[in-house]
C-alpha atoms as an extended CHARMM CRD file, in Angstrom:
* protein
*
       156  EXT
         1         1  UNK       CA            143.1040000000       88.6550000000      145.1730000000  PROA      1               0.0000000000
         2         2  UNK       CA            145.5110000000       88.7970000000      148.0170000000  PROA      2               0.0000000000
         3         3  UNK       CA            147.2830000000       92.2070000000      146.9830000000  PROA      3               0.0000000000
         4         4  UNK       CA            146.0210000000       95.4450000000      144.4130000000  PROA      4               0.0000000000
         5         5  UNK       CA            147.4510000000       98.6280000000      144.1860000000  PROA      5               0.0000000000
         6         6  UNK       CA            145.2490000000      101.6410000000      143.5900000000  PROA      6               0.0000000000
         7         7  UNK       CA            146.4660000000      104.3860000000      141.4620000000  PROA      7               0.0000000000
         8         8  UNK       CA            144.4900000000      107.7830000000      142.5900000000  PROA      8               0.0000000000
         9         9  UNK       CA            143.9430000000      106.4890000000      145.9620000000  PROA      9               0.0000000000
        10        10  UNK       CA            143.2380000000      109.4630000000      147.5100000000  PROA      10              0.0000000000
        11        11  UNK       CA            140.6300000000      110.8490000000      144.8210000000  PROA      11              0.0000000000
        12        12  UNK       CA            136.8050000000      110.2720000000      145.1370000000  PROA      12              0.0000000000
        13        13  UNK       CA            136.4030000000      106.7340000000      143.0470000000  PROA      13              0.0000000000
        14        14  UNK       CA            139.9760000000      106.2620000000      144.5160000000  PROA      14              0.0000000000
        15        15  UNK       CA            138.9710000000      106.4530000000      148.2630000000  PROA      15              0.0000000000
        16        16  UNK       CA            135.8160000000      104.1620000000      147.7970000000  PROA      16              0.0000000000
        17        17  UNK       CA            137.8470000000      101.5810000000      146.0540000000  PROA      17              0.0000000000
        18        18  UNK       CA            140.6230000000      101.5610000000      148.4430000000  PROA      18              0.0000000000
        19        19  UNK       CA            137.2250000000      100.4800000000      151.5470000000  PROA      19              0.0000000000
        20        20  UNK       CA            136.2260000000       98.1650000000      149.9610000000  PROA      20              0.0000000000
        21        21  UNK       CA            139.3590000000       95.9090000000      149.0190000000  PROA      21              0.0000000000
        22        22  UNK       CA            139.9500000000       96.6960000000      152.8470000000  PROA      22              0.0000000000
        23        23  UNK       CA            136.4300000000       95.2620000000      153.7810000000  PROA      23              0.0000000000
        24        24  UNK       CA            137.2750000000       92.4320000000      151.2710000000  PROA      24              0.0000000000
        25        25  UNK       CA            140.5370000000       91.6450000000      153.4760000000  PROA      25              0.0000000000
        26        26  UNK       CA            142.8820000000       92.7790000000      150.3600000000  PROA      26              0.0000000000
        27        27  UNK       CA            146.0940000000       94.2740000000      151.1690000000  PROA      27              0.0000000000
        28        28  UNK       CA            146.1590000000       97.2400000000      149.7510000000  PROA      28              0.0000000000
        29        29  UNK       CA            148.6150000000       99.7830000000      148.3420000000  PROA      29              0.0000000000
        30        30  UNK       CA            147.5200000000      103.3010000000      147.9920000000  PROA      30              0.0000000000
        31        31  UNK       CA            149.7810000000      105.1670000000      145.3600000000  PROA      31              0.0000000000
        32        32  UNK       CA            149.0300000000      109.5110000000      144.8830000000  PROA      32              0.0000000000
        33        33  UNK       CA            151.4210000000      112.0940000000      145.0320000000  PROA      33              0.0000000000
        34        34  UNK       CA            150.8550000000      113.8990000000      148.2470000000  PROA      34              0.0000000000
        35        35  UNK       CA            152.1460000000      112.0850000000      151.5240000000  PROA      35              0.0000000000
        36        36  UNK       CA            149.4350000000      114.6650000000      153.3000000000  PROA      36              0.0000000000
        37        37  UNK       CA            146.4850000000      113.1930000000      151.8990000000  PROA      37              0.0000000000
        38        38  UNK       CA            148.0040000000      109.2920000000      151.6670000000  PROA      38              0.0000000000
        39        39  UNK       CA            148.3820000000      109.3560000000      155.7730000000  PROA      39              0.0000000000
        40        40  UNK       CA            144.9450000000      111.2010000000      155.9170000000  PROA      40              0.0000000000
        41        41  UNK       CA            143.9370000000      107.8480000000      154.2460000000  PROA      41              0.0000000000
        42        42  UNK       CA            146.0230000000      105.8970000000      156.1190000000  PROA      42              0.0000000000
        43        43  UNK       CA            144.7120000000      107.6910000000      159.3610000000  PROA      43              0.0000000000
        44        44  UNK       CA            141.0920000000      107.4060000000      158.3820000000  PROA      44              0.0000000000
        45        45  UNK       CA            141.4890000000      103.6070000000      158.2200000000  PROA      45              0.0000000000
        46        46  UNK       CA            143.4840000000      103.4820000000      161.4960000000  PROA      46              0.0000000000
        47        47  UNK       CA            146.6060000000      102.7450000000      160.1090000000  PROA      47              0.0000000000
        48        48  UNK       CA            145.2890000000       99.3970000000      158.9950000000  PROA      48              0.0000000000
        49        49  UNK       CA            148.0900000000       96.6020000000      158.9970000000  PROA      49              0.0000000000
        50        50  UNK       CA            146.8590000000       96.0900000000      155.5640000000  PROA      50              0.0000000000
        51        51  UNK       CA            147.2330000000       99.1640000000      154.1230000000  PROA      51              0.0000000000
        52        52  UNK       CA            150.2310000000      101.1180000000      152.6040000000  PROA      52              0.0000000000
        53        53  UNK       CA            150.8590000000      104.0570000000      150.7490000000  PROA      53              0.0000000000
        54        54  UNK       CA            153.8220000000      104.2110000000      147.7970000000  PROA      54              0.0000000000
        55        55  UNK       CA            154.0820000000      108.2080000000      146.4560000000  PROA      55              0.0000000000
        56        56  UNK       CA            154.9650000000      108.5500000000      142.5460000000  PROA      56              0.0000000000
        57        57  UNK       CA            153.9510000000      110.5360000000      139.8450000000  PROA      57              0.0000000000
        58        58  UNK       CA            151.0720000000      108.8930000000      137.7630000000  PROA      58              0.0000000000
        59        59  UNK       CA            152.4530000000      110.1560000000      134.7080000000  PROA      59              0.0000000000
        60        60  UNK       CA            155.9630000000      108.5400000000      135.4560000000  PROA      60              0.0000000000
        61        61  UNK       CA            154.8960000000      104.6780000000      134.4120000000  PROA      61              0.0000000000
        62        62  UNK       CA            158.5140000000      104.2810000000      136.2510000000  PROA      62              0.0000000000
        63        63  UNK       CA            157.0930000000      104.9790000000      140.0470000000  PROA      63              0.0000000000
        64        64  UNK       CA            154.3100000000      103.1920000000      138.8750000000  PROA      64              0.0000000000
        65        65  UNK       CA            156.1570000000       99.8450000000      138.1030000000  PROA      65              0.0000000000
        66        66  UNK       CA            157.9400000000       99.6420000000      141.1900000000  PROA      66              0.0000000000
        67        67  UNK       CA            154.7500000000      100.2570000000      143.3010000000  PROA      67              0.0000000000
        68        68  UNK       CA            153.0990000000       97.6850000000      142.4540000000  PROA      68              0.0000000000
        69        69  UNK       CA            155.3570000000       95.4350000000      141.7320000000  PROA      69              0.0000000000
        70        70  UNK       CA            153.8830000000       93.1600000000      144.4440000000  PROA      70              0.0000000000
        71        71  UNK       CA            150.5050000000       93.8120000000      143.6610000000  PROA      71              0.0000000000
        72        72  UNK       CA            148.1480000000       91.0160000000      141.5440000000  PROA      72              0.0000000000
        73        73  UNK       CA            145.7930000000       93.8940000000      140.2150000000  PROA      73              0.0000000000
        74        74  UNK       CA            146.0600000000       97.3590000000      139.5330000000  PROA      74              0.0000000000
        75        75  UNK       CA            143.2080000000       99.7450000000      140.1550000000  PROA      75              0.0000000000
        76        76  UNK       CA            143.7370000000      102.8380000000      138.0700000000  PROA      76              0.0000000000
        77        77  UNK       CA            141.5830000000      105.4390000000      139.7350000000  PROA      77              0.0000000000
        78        78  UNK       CA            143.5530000000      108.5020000000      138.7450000000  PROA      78              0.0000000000
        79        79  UNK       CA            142.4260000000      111.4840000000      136.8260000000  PROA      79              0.0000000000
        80        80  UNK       CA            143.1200000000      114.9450000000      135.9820000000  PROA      80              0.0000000000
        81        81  UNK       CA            141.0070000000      118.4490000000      136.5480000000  PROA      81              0.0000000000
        82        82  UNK       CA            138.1940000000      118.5050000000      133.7650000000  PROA      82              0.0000000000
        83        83  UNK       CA            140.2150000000      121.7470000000      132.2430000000  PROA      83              0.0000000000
        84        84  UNK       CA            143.3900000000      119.4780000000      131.4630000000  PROA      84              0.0000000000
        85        85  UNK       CA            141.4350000000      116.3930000000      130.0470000000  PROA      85              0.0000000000
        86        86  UNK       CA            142.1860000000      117.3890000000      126.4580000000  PROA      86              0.0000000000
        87        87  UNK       CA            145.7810000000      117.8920000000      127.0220000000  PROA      87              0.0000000000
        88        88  UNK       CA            146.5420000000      115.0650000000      129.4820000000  PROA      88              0.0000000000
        89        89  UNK       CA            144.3740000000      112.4530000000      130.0480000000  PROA      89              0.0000000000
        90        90  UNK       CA            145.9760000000      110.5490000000      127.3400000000  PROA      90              0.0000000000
        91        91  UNK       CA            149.2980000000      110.4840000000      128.8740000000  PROA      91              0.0000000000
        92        92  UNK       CA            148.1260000000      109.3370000000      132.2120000000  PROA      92              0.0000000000
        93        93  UNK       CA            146.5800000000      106.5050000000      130.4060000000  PROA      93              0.0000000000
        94        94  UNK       CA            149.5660000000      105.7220000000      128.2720000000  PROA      94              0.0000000000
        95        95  UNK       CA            151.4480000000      105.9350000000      131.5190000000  PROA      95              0.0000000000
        96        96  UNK       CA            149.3530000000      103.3460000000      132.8840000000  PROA      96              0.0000000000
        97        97  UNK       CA            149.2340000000      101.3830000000      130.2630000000  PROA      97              0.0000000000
        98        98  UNK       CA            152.3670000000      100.6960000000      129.5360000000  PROA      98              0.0000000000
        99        99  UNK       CA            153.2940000000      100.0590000000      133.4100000000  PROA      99              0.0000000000
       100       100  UNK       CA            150.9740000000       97.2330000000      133.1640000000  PROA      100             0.0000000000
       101       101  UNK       CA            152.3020000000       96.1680000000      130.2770000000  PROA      101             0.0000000000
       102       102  UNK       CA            155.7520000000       95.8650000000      131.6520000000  PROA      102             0.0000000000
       103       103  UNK       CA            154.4630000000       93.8900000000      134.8100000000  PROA      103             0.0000000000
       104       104  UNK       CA            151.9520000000       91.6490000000      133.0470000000  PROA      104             0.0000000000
       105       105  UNK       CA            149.1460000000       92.7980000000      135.7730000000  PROA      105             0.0000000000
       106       106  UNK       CA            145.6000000000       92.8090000000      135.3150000000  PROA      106             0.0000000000
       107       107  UNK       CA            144.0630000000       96.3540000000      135.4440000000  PROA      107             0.0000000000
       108       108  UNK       CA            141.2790000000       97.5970000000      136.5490000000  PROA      108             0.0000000000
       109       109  UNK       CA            139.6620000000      101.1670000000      134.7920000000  PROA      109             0.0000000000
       110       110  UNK       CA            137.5100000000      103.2150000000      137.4390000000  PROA      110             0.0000000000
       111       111  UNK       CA            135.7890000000      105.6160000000      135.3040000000  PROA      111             0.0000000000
       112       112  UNK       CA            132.9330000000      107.7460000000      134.8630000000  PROA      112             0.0000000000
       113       113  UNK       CA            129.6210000000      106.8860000000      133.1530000000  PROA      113             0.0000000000
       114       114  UNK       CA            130.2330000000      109.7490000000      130.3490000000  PROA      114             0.0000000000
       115       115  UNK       CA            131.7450000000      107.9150000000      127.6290000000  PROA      115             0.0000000000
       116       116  UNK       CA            128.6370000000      106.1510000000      127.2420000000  PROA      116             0.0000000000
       117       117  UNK       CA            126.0180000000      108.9960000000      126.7000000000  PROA      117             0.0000000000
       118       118  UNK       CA            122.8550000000      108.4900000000      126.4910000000  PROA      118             0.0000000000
       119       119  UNK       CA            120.9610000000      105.9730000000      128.2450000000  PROA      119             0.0000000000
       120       120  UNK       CA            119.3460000000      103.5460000000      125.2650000000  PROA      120             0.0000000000
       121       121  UNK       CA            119.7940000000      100.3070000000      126.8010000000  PROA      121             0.0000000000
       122       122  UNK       CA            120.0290000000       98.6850000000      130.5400000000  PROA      122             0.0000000000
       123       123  UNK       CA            123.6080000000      100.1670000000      131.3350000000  PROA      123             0.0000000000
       124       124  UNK       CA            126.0750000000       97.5060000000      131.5850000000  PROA      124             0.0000000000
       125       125  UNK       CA            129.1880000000       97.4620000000      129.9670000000  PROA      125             0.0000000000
       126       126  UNK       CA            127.8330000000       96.0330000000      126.6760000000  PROA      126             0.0000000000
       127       127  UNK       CA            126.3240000000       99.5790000000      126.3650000000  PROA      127             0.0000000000
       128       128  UNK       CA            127.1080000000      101.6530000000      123.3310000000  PROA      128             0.0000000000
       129       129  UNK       CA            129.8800000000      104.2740000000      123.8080000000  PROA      129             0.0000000000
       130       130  UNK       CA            128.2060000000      107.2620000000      122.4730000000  PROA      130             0.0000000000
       131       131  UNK       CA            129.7150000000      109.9950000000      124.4160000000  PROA      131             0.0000000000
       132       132  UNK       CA            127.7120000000      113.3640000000      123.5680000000  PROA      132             0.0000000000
       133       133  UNK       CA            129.3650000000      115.6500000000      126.4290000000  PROA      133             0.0000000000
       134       134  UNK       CA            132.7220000000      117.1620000000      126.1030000000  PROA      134             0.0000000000
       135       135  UNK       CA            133.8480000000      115.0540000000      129.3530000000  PROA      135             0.0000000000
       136       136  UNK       CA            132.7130000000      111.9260000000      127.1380000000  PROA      136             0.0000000000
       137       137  UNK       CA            134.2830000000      113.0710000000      123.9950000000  PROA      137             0.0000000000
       138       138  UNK       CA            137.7290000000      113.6030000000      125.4460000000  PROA      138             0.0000000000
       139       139  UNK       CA            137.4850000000      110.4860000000      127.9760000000  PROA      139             0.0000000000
       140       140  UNK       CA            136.4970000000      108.3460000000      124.6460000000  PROA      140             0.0000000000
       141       141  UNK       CA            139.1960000000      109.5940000000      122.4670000000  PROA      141             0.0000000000
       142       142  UNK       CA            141.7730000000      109.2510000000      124.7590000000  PROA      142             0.0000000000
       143       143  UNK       CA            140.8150000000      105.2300000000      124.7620000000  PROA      143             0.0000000000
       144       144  UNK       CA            140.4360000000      105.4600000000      121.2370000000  PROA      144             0.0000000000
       145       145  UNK       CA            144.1900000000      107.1120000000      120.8880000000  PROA      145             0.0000000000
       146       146  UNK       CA            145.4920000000      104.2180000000      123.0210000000  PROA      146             0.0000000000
       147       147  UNK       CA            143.9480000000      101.5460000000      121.0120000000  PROA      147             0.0000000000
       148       148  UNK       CA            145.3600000000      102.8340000000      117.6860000000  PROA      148             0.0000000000
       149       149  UNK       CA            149.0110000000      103.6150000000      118.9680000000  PROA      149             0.0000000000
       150       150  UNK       CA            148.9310000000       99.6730000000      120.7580000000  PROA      150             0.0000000000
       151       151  UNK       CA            146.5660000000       97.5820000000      118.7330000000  PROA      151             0.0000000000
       152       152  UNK       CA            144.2010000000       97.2050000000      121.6920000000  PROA      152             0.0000000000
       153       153  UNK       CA            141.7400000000       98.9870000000      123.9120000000  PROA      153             0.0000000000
       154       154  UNK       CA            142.3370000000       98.7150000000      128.1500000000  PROA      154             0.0000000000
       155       155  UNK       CA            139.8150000000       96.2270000000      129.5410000000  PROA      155             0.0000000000
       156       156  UNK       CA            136.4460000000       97.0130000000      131.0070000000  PROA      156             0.0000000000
């Protein structure tokens, strides 16, 4: 992979993922809606030549499309506050969704580990979703909601 985008850049799993593509020698875009904290990135990784930043509004699958338009995979490391999961974390993913739909990209979901509950076998993607927290619940349904409005789940 020559070029990804990550969606959420500036966020915790956002952050991480942009390093490492960096380590990896990936160009990278980093796309979050406040210029403060994208040239805080950019500053933190001494304005590397192969990083950039593209602002848009995650829920806008507009800005998303034309930020990555040059980019081979999309890294969707956005999220919203835990109090707003039940109200918008569908969107966001629909958002997503549908911007990668439009540009025939591969995508990448960062997520938590709460969808999948309860520990019963080695923990691997294989492992049953069996969310029993109300950050699992609303993460799962949200996935679930996609997959019945599009006639398919996101990718693991």
């Amino acid at each position: 992979m020559k070029k990804a985008i990550v969606l959420g850049a500036t966020g915790g799993s956002g952050q991480v993922i942009v390093s490492e593509l960096l380590s990896r020698g990936t160009e990278v875009i980093a796309f979050g809606r406040s210029r403060s904290k994208l040239e805080q990135l950019m500053k933190e990784h001494d304005h590397s030549q192969q990083l950039s930043y593209r602002m848009g509004d995650i829920f806008d699958y507009k800005t998303i499309v034309e930020a990555a338009e040059d980019a081979e995979v999309i890294f969707q490391c956005a999220n919203v506050p835990y109090q707003e999961m039940a109200s918008k974390l569908l969107s966001l993913g629909e958002s997503v969704m549908k911007a990668t739909d439009i540009l025939g990209k591969k995508v990448v979901i960062v997520d938590g580990i709460y969808i999948y509950g309860h520990q019963i076998a080695k923990g691997d993607e294989n492992h049953p979703k069996q969310p029993h927290t109300k950050k699992g619940k609303s993460g799962w349904n949200s996935r679930s909601s996609y997959s019945a409005k599009n006639g398919k789940m996101p990718e693991h």
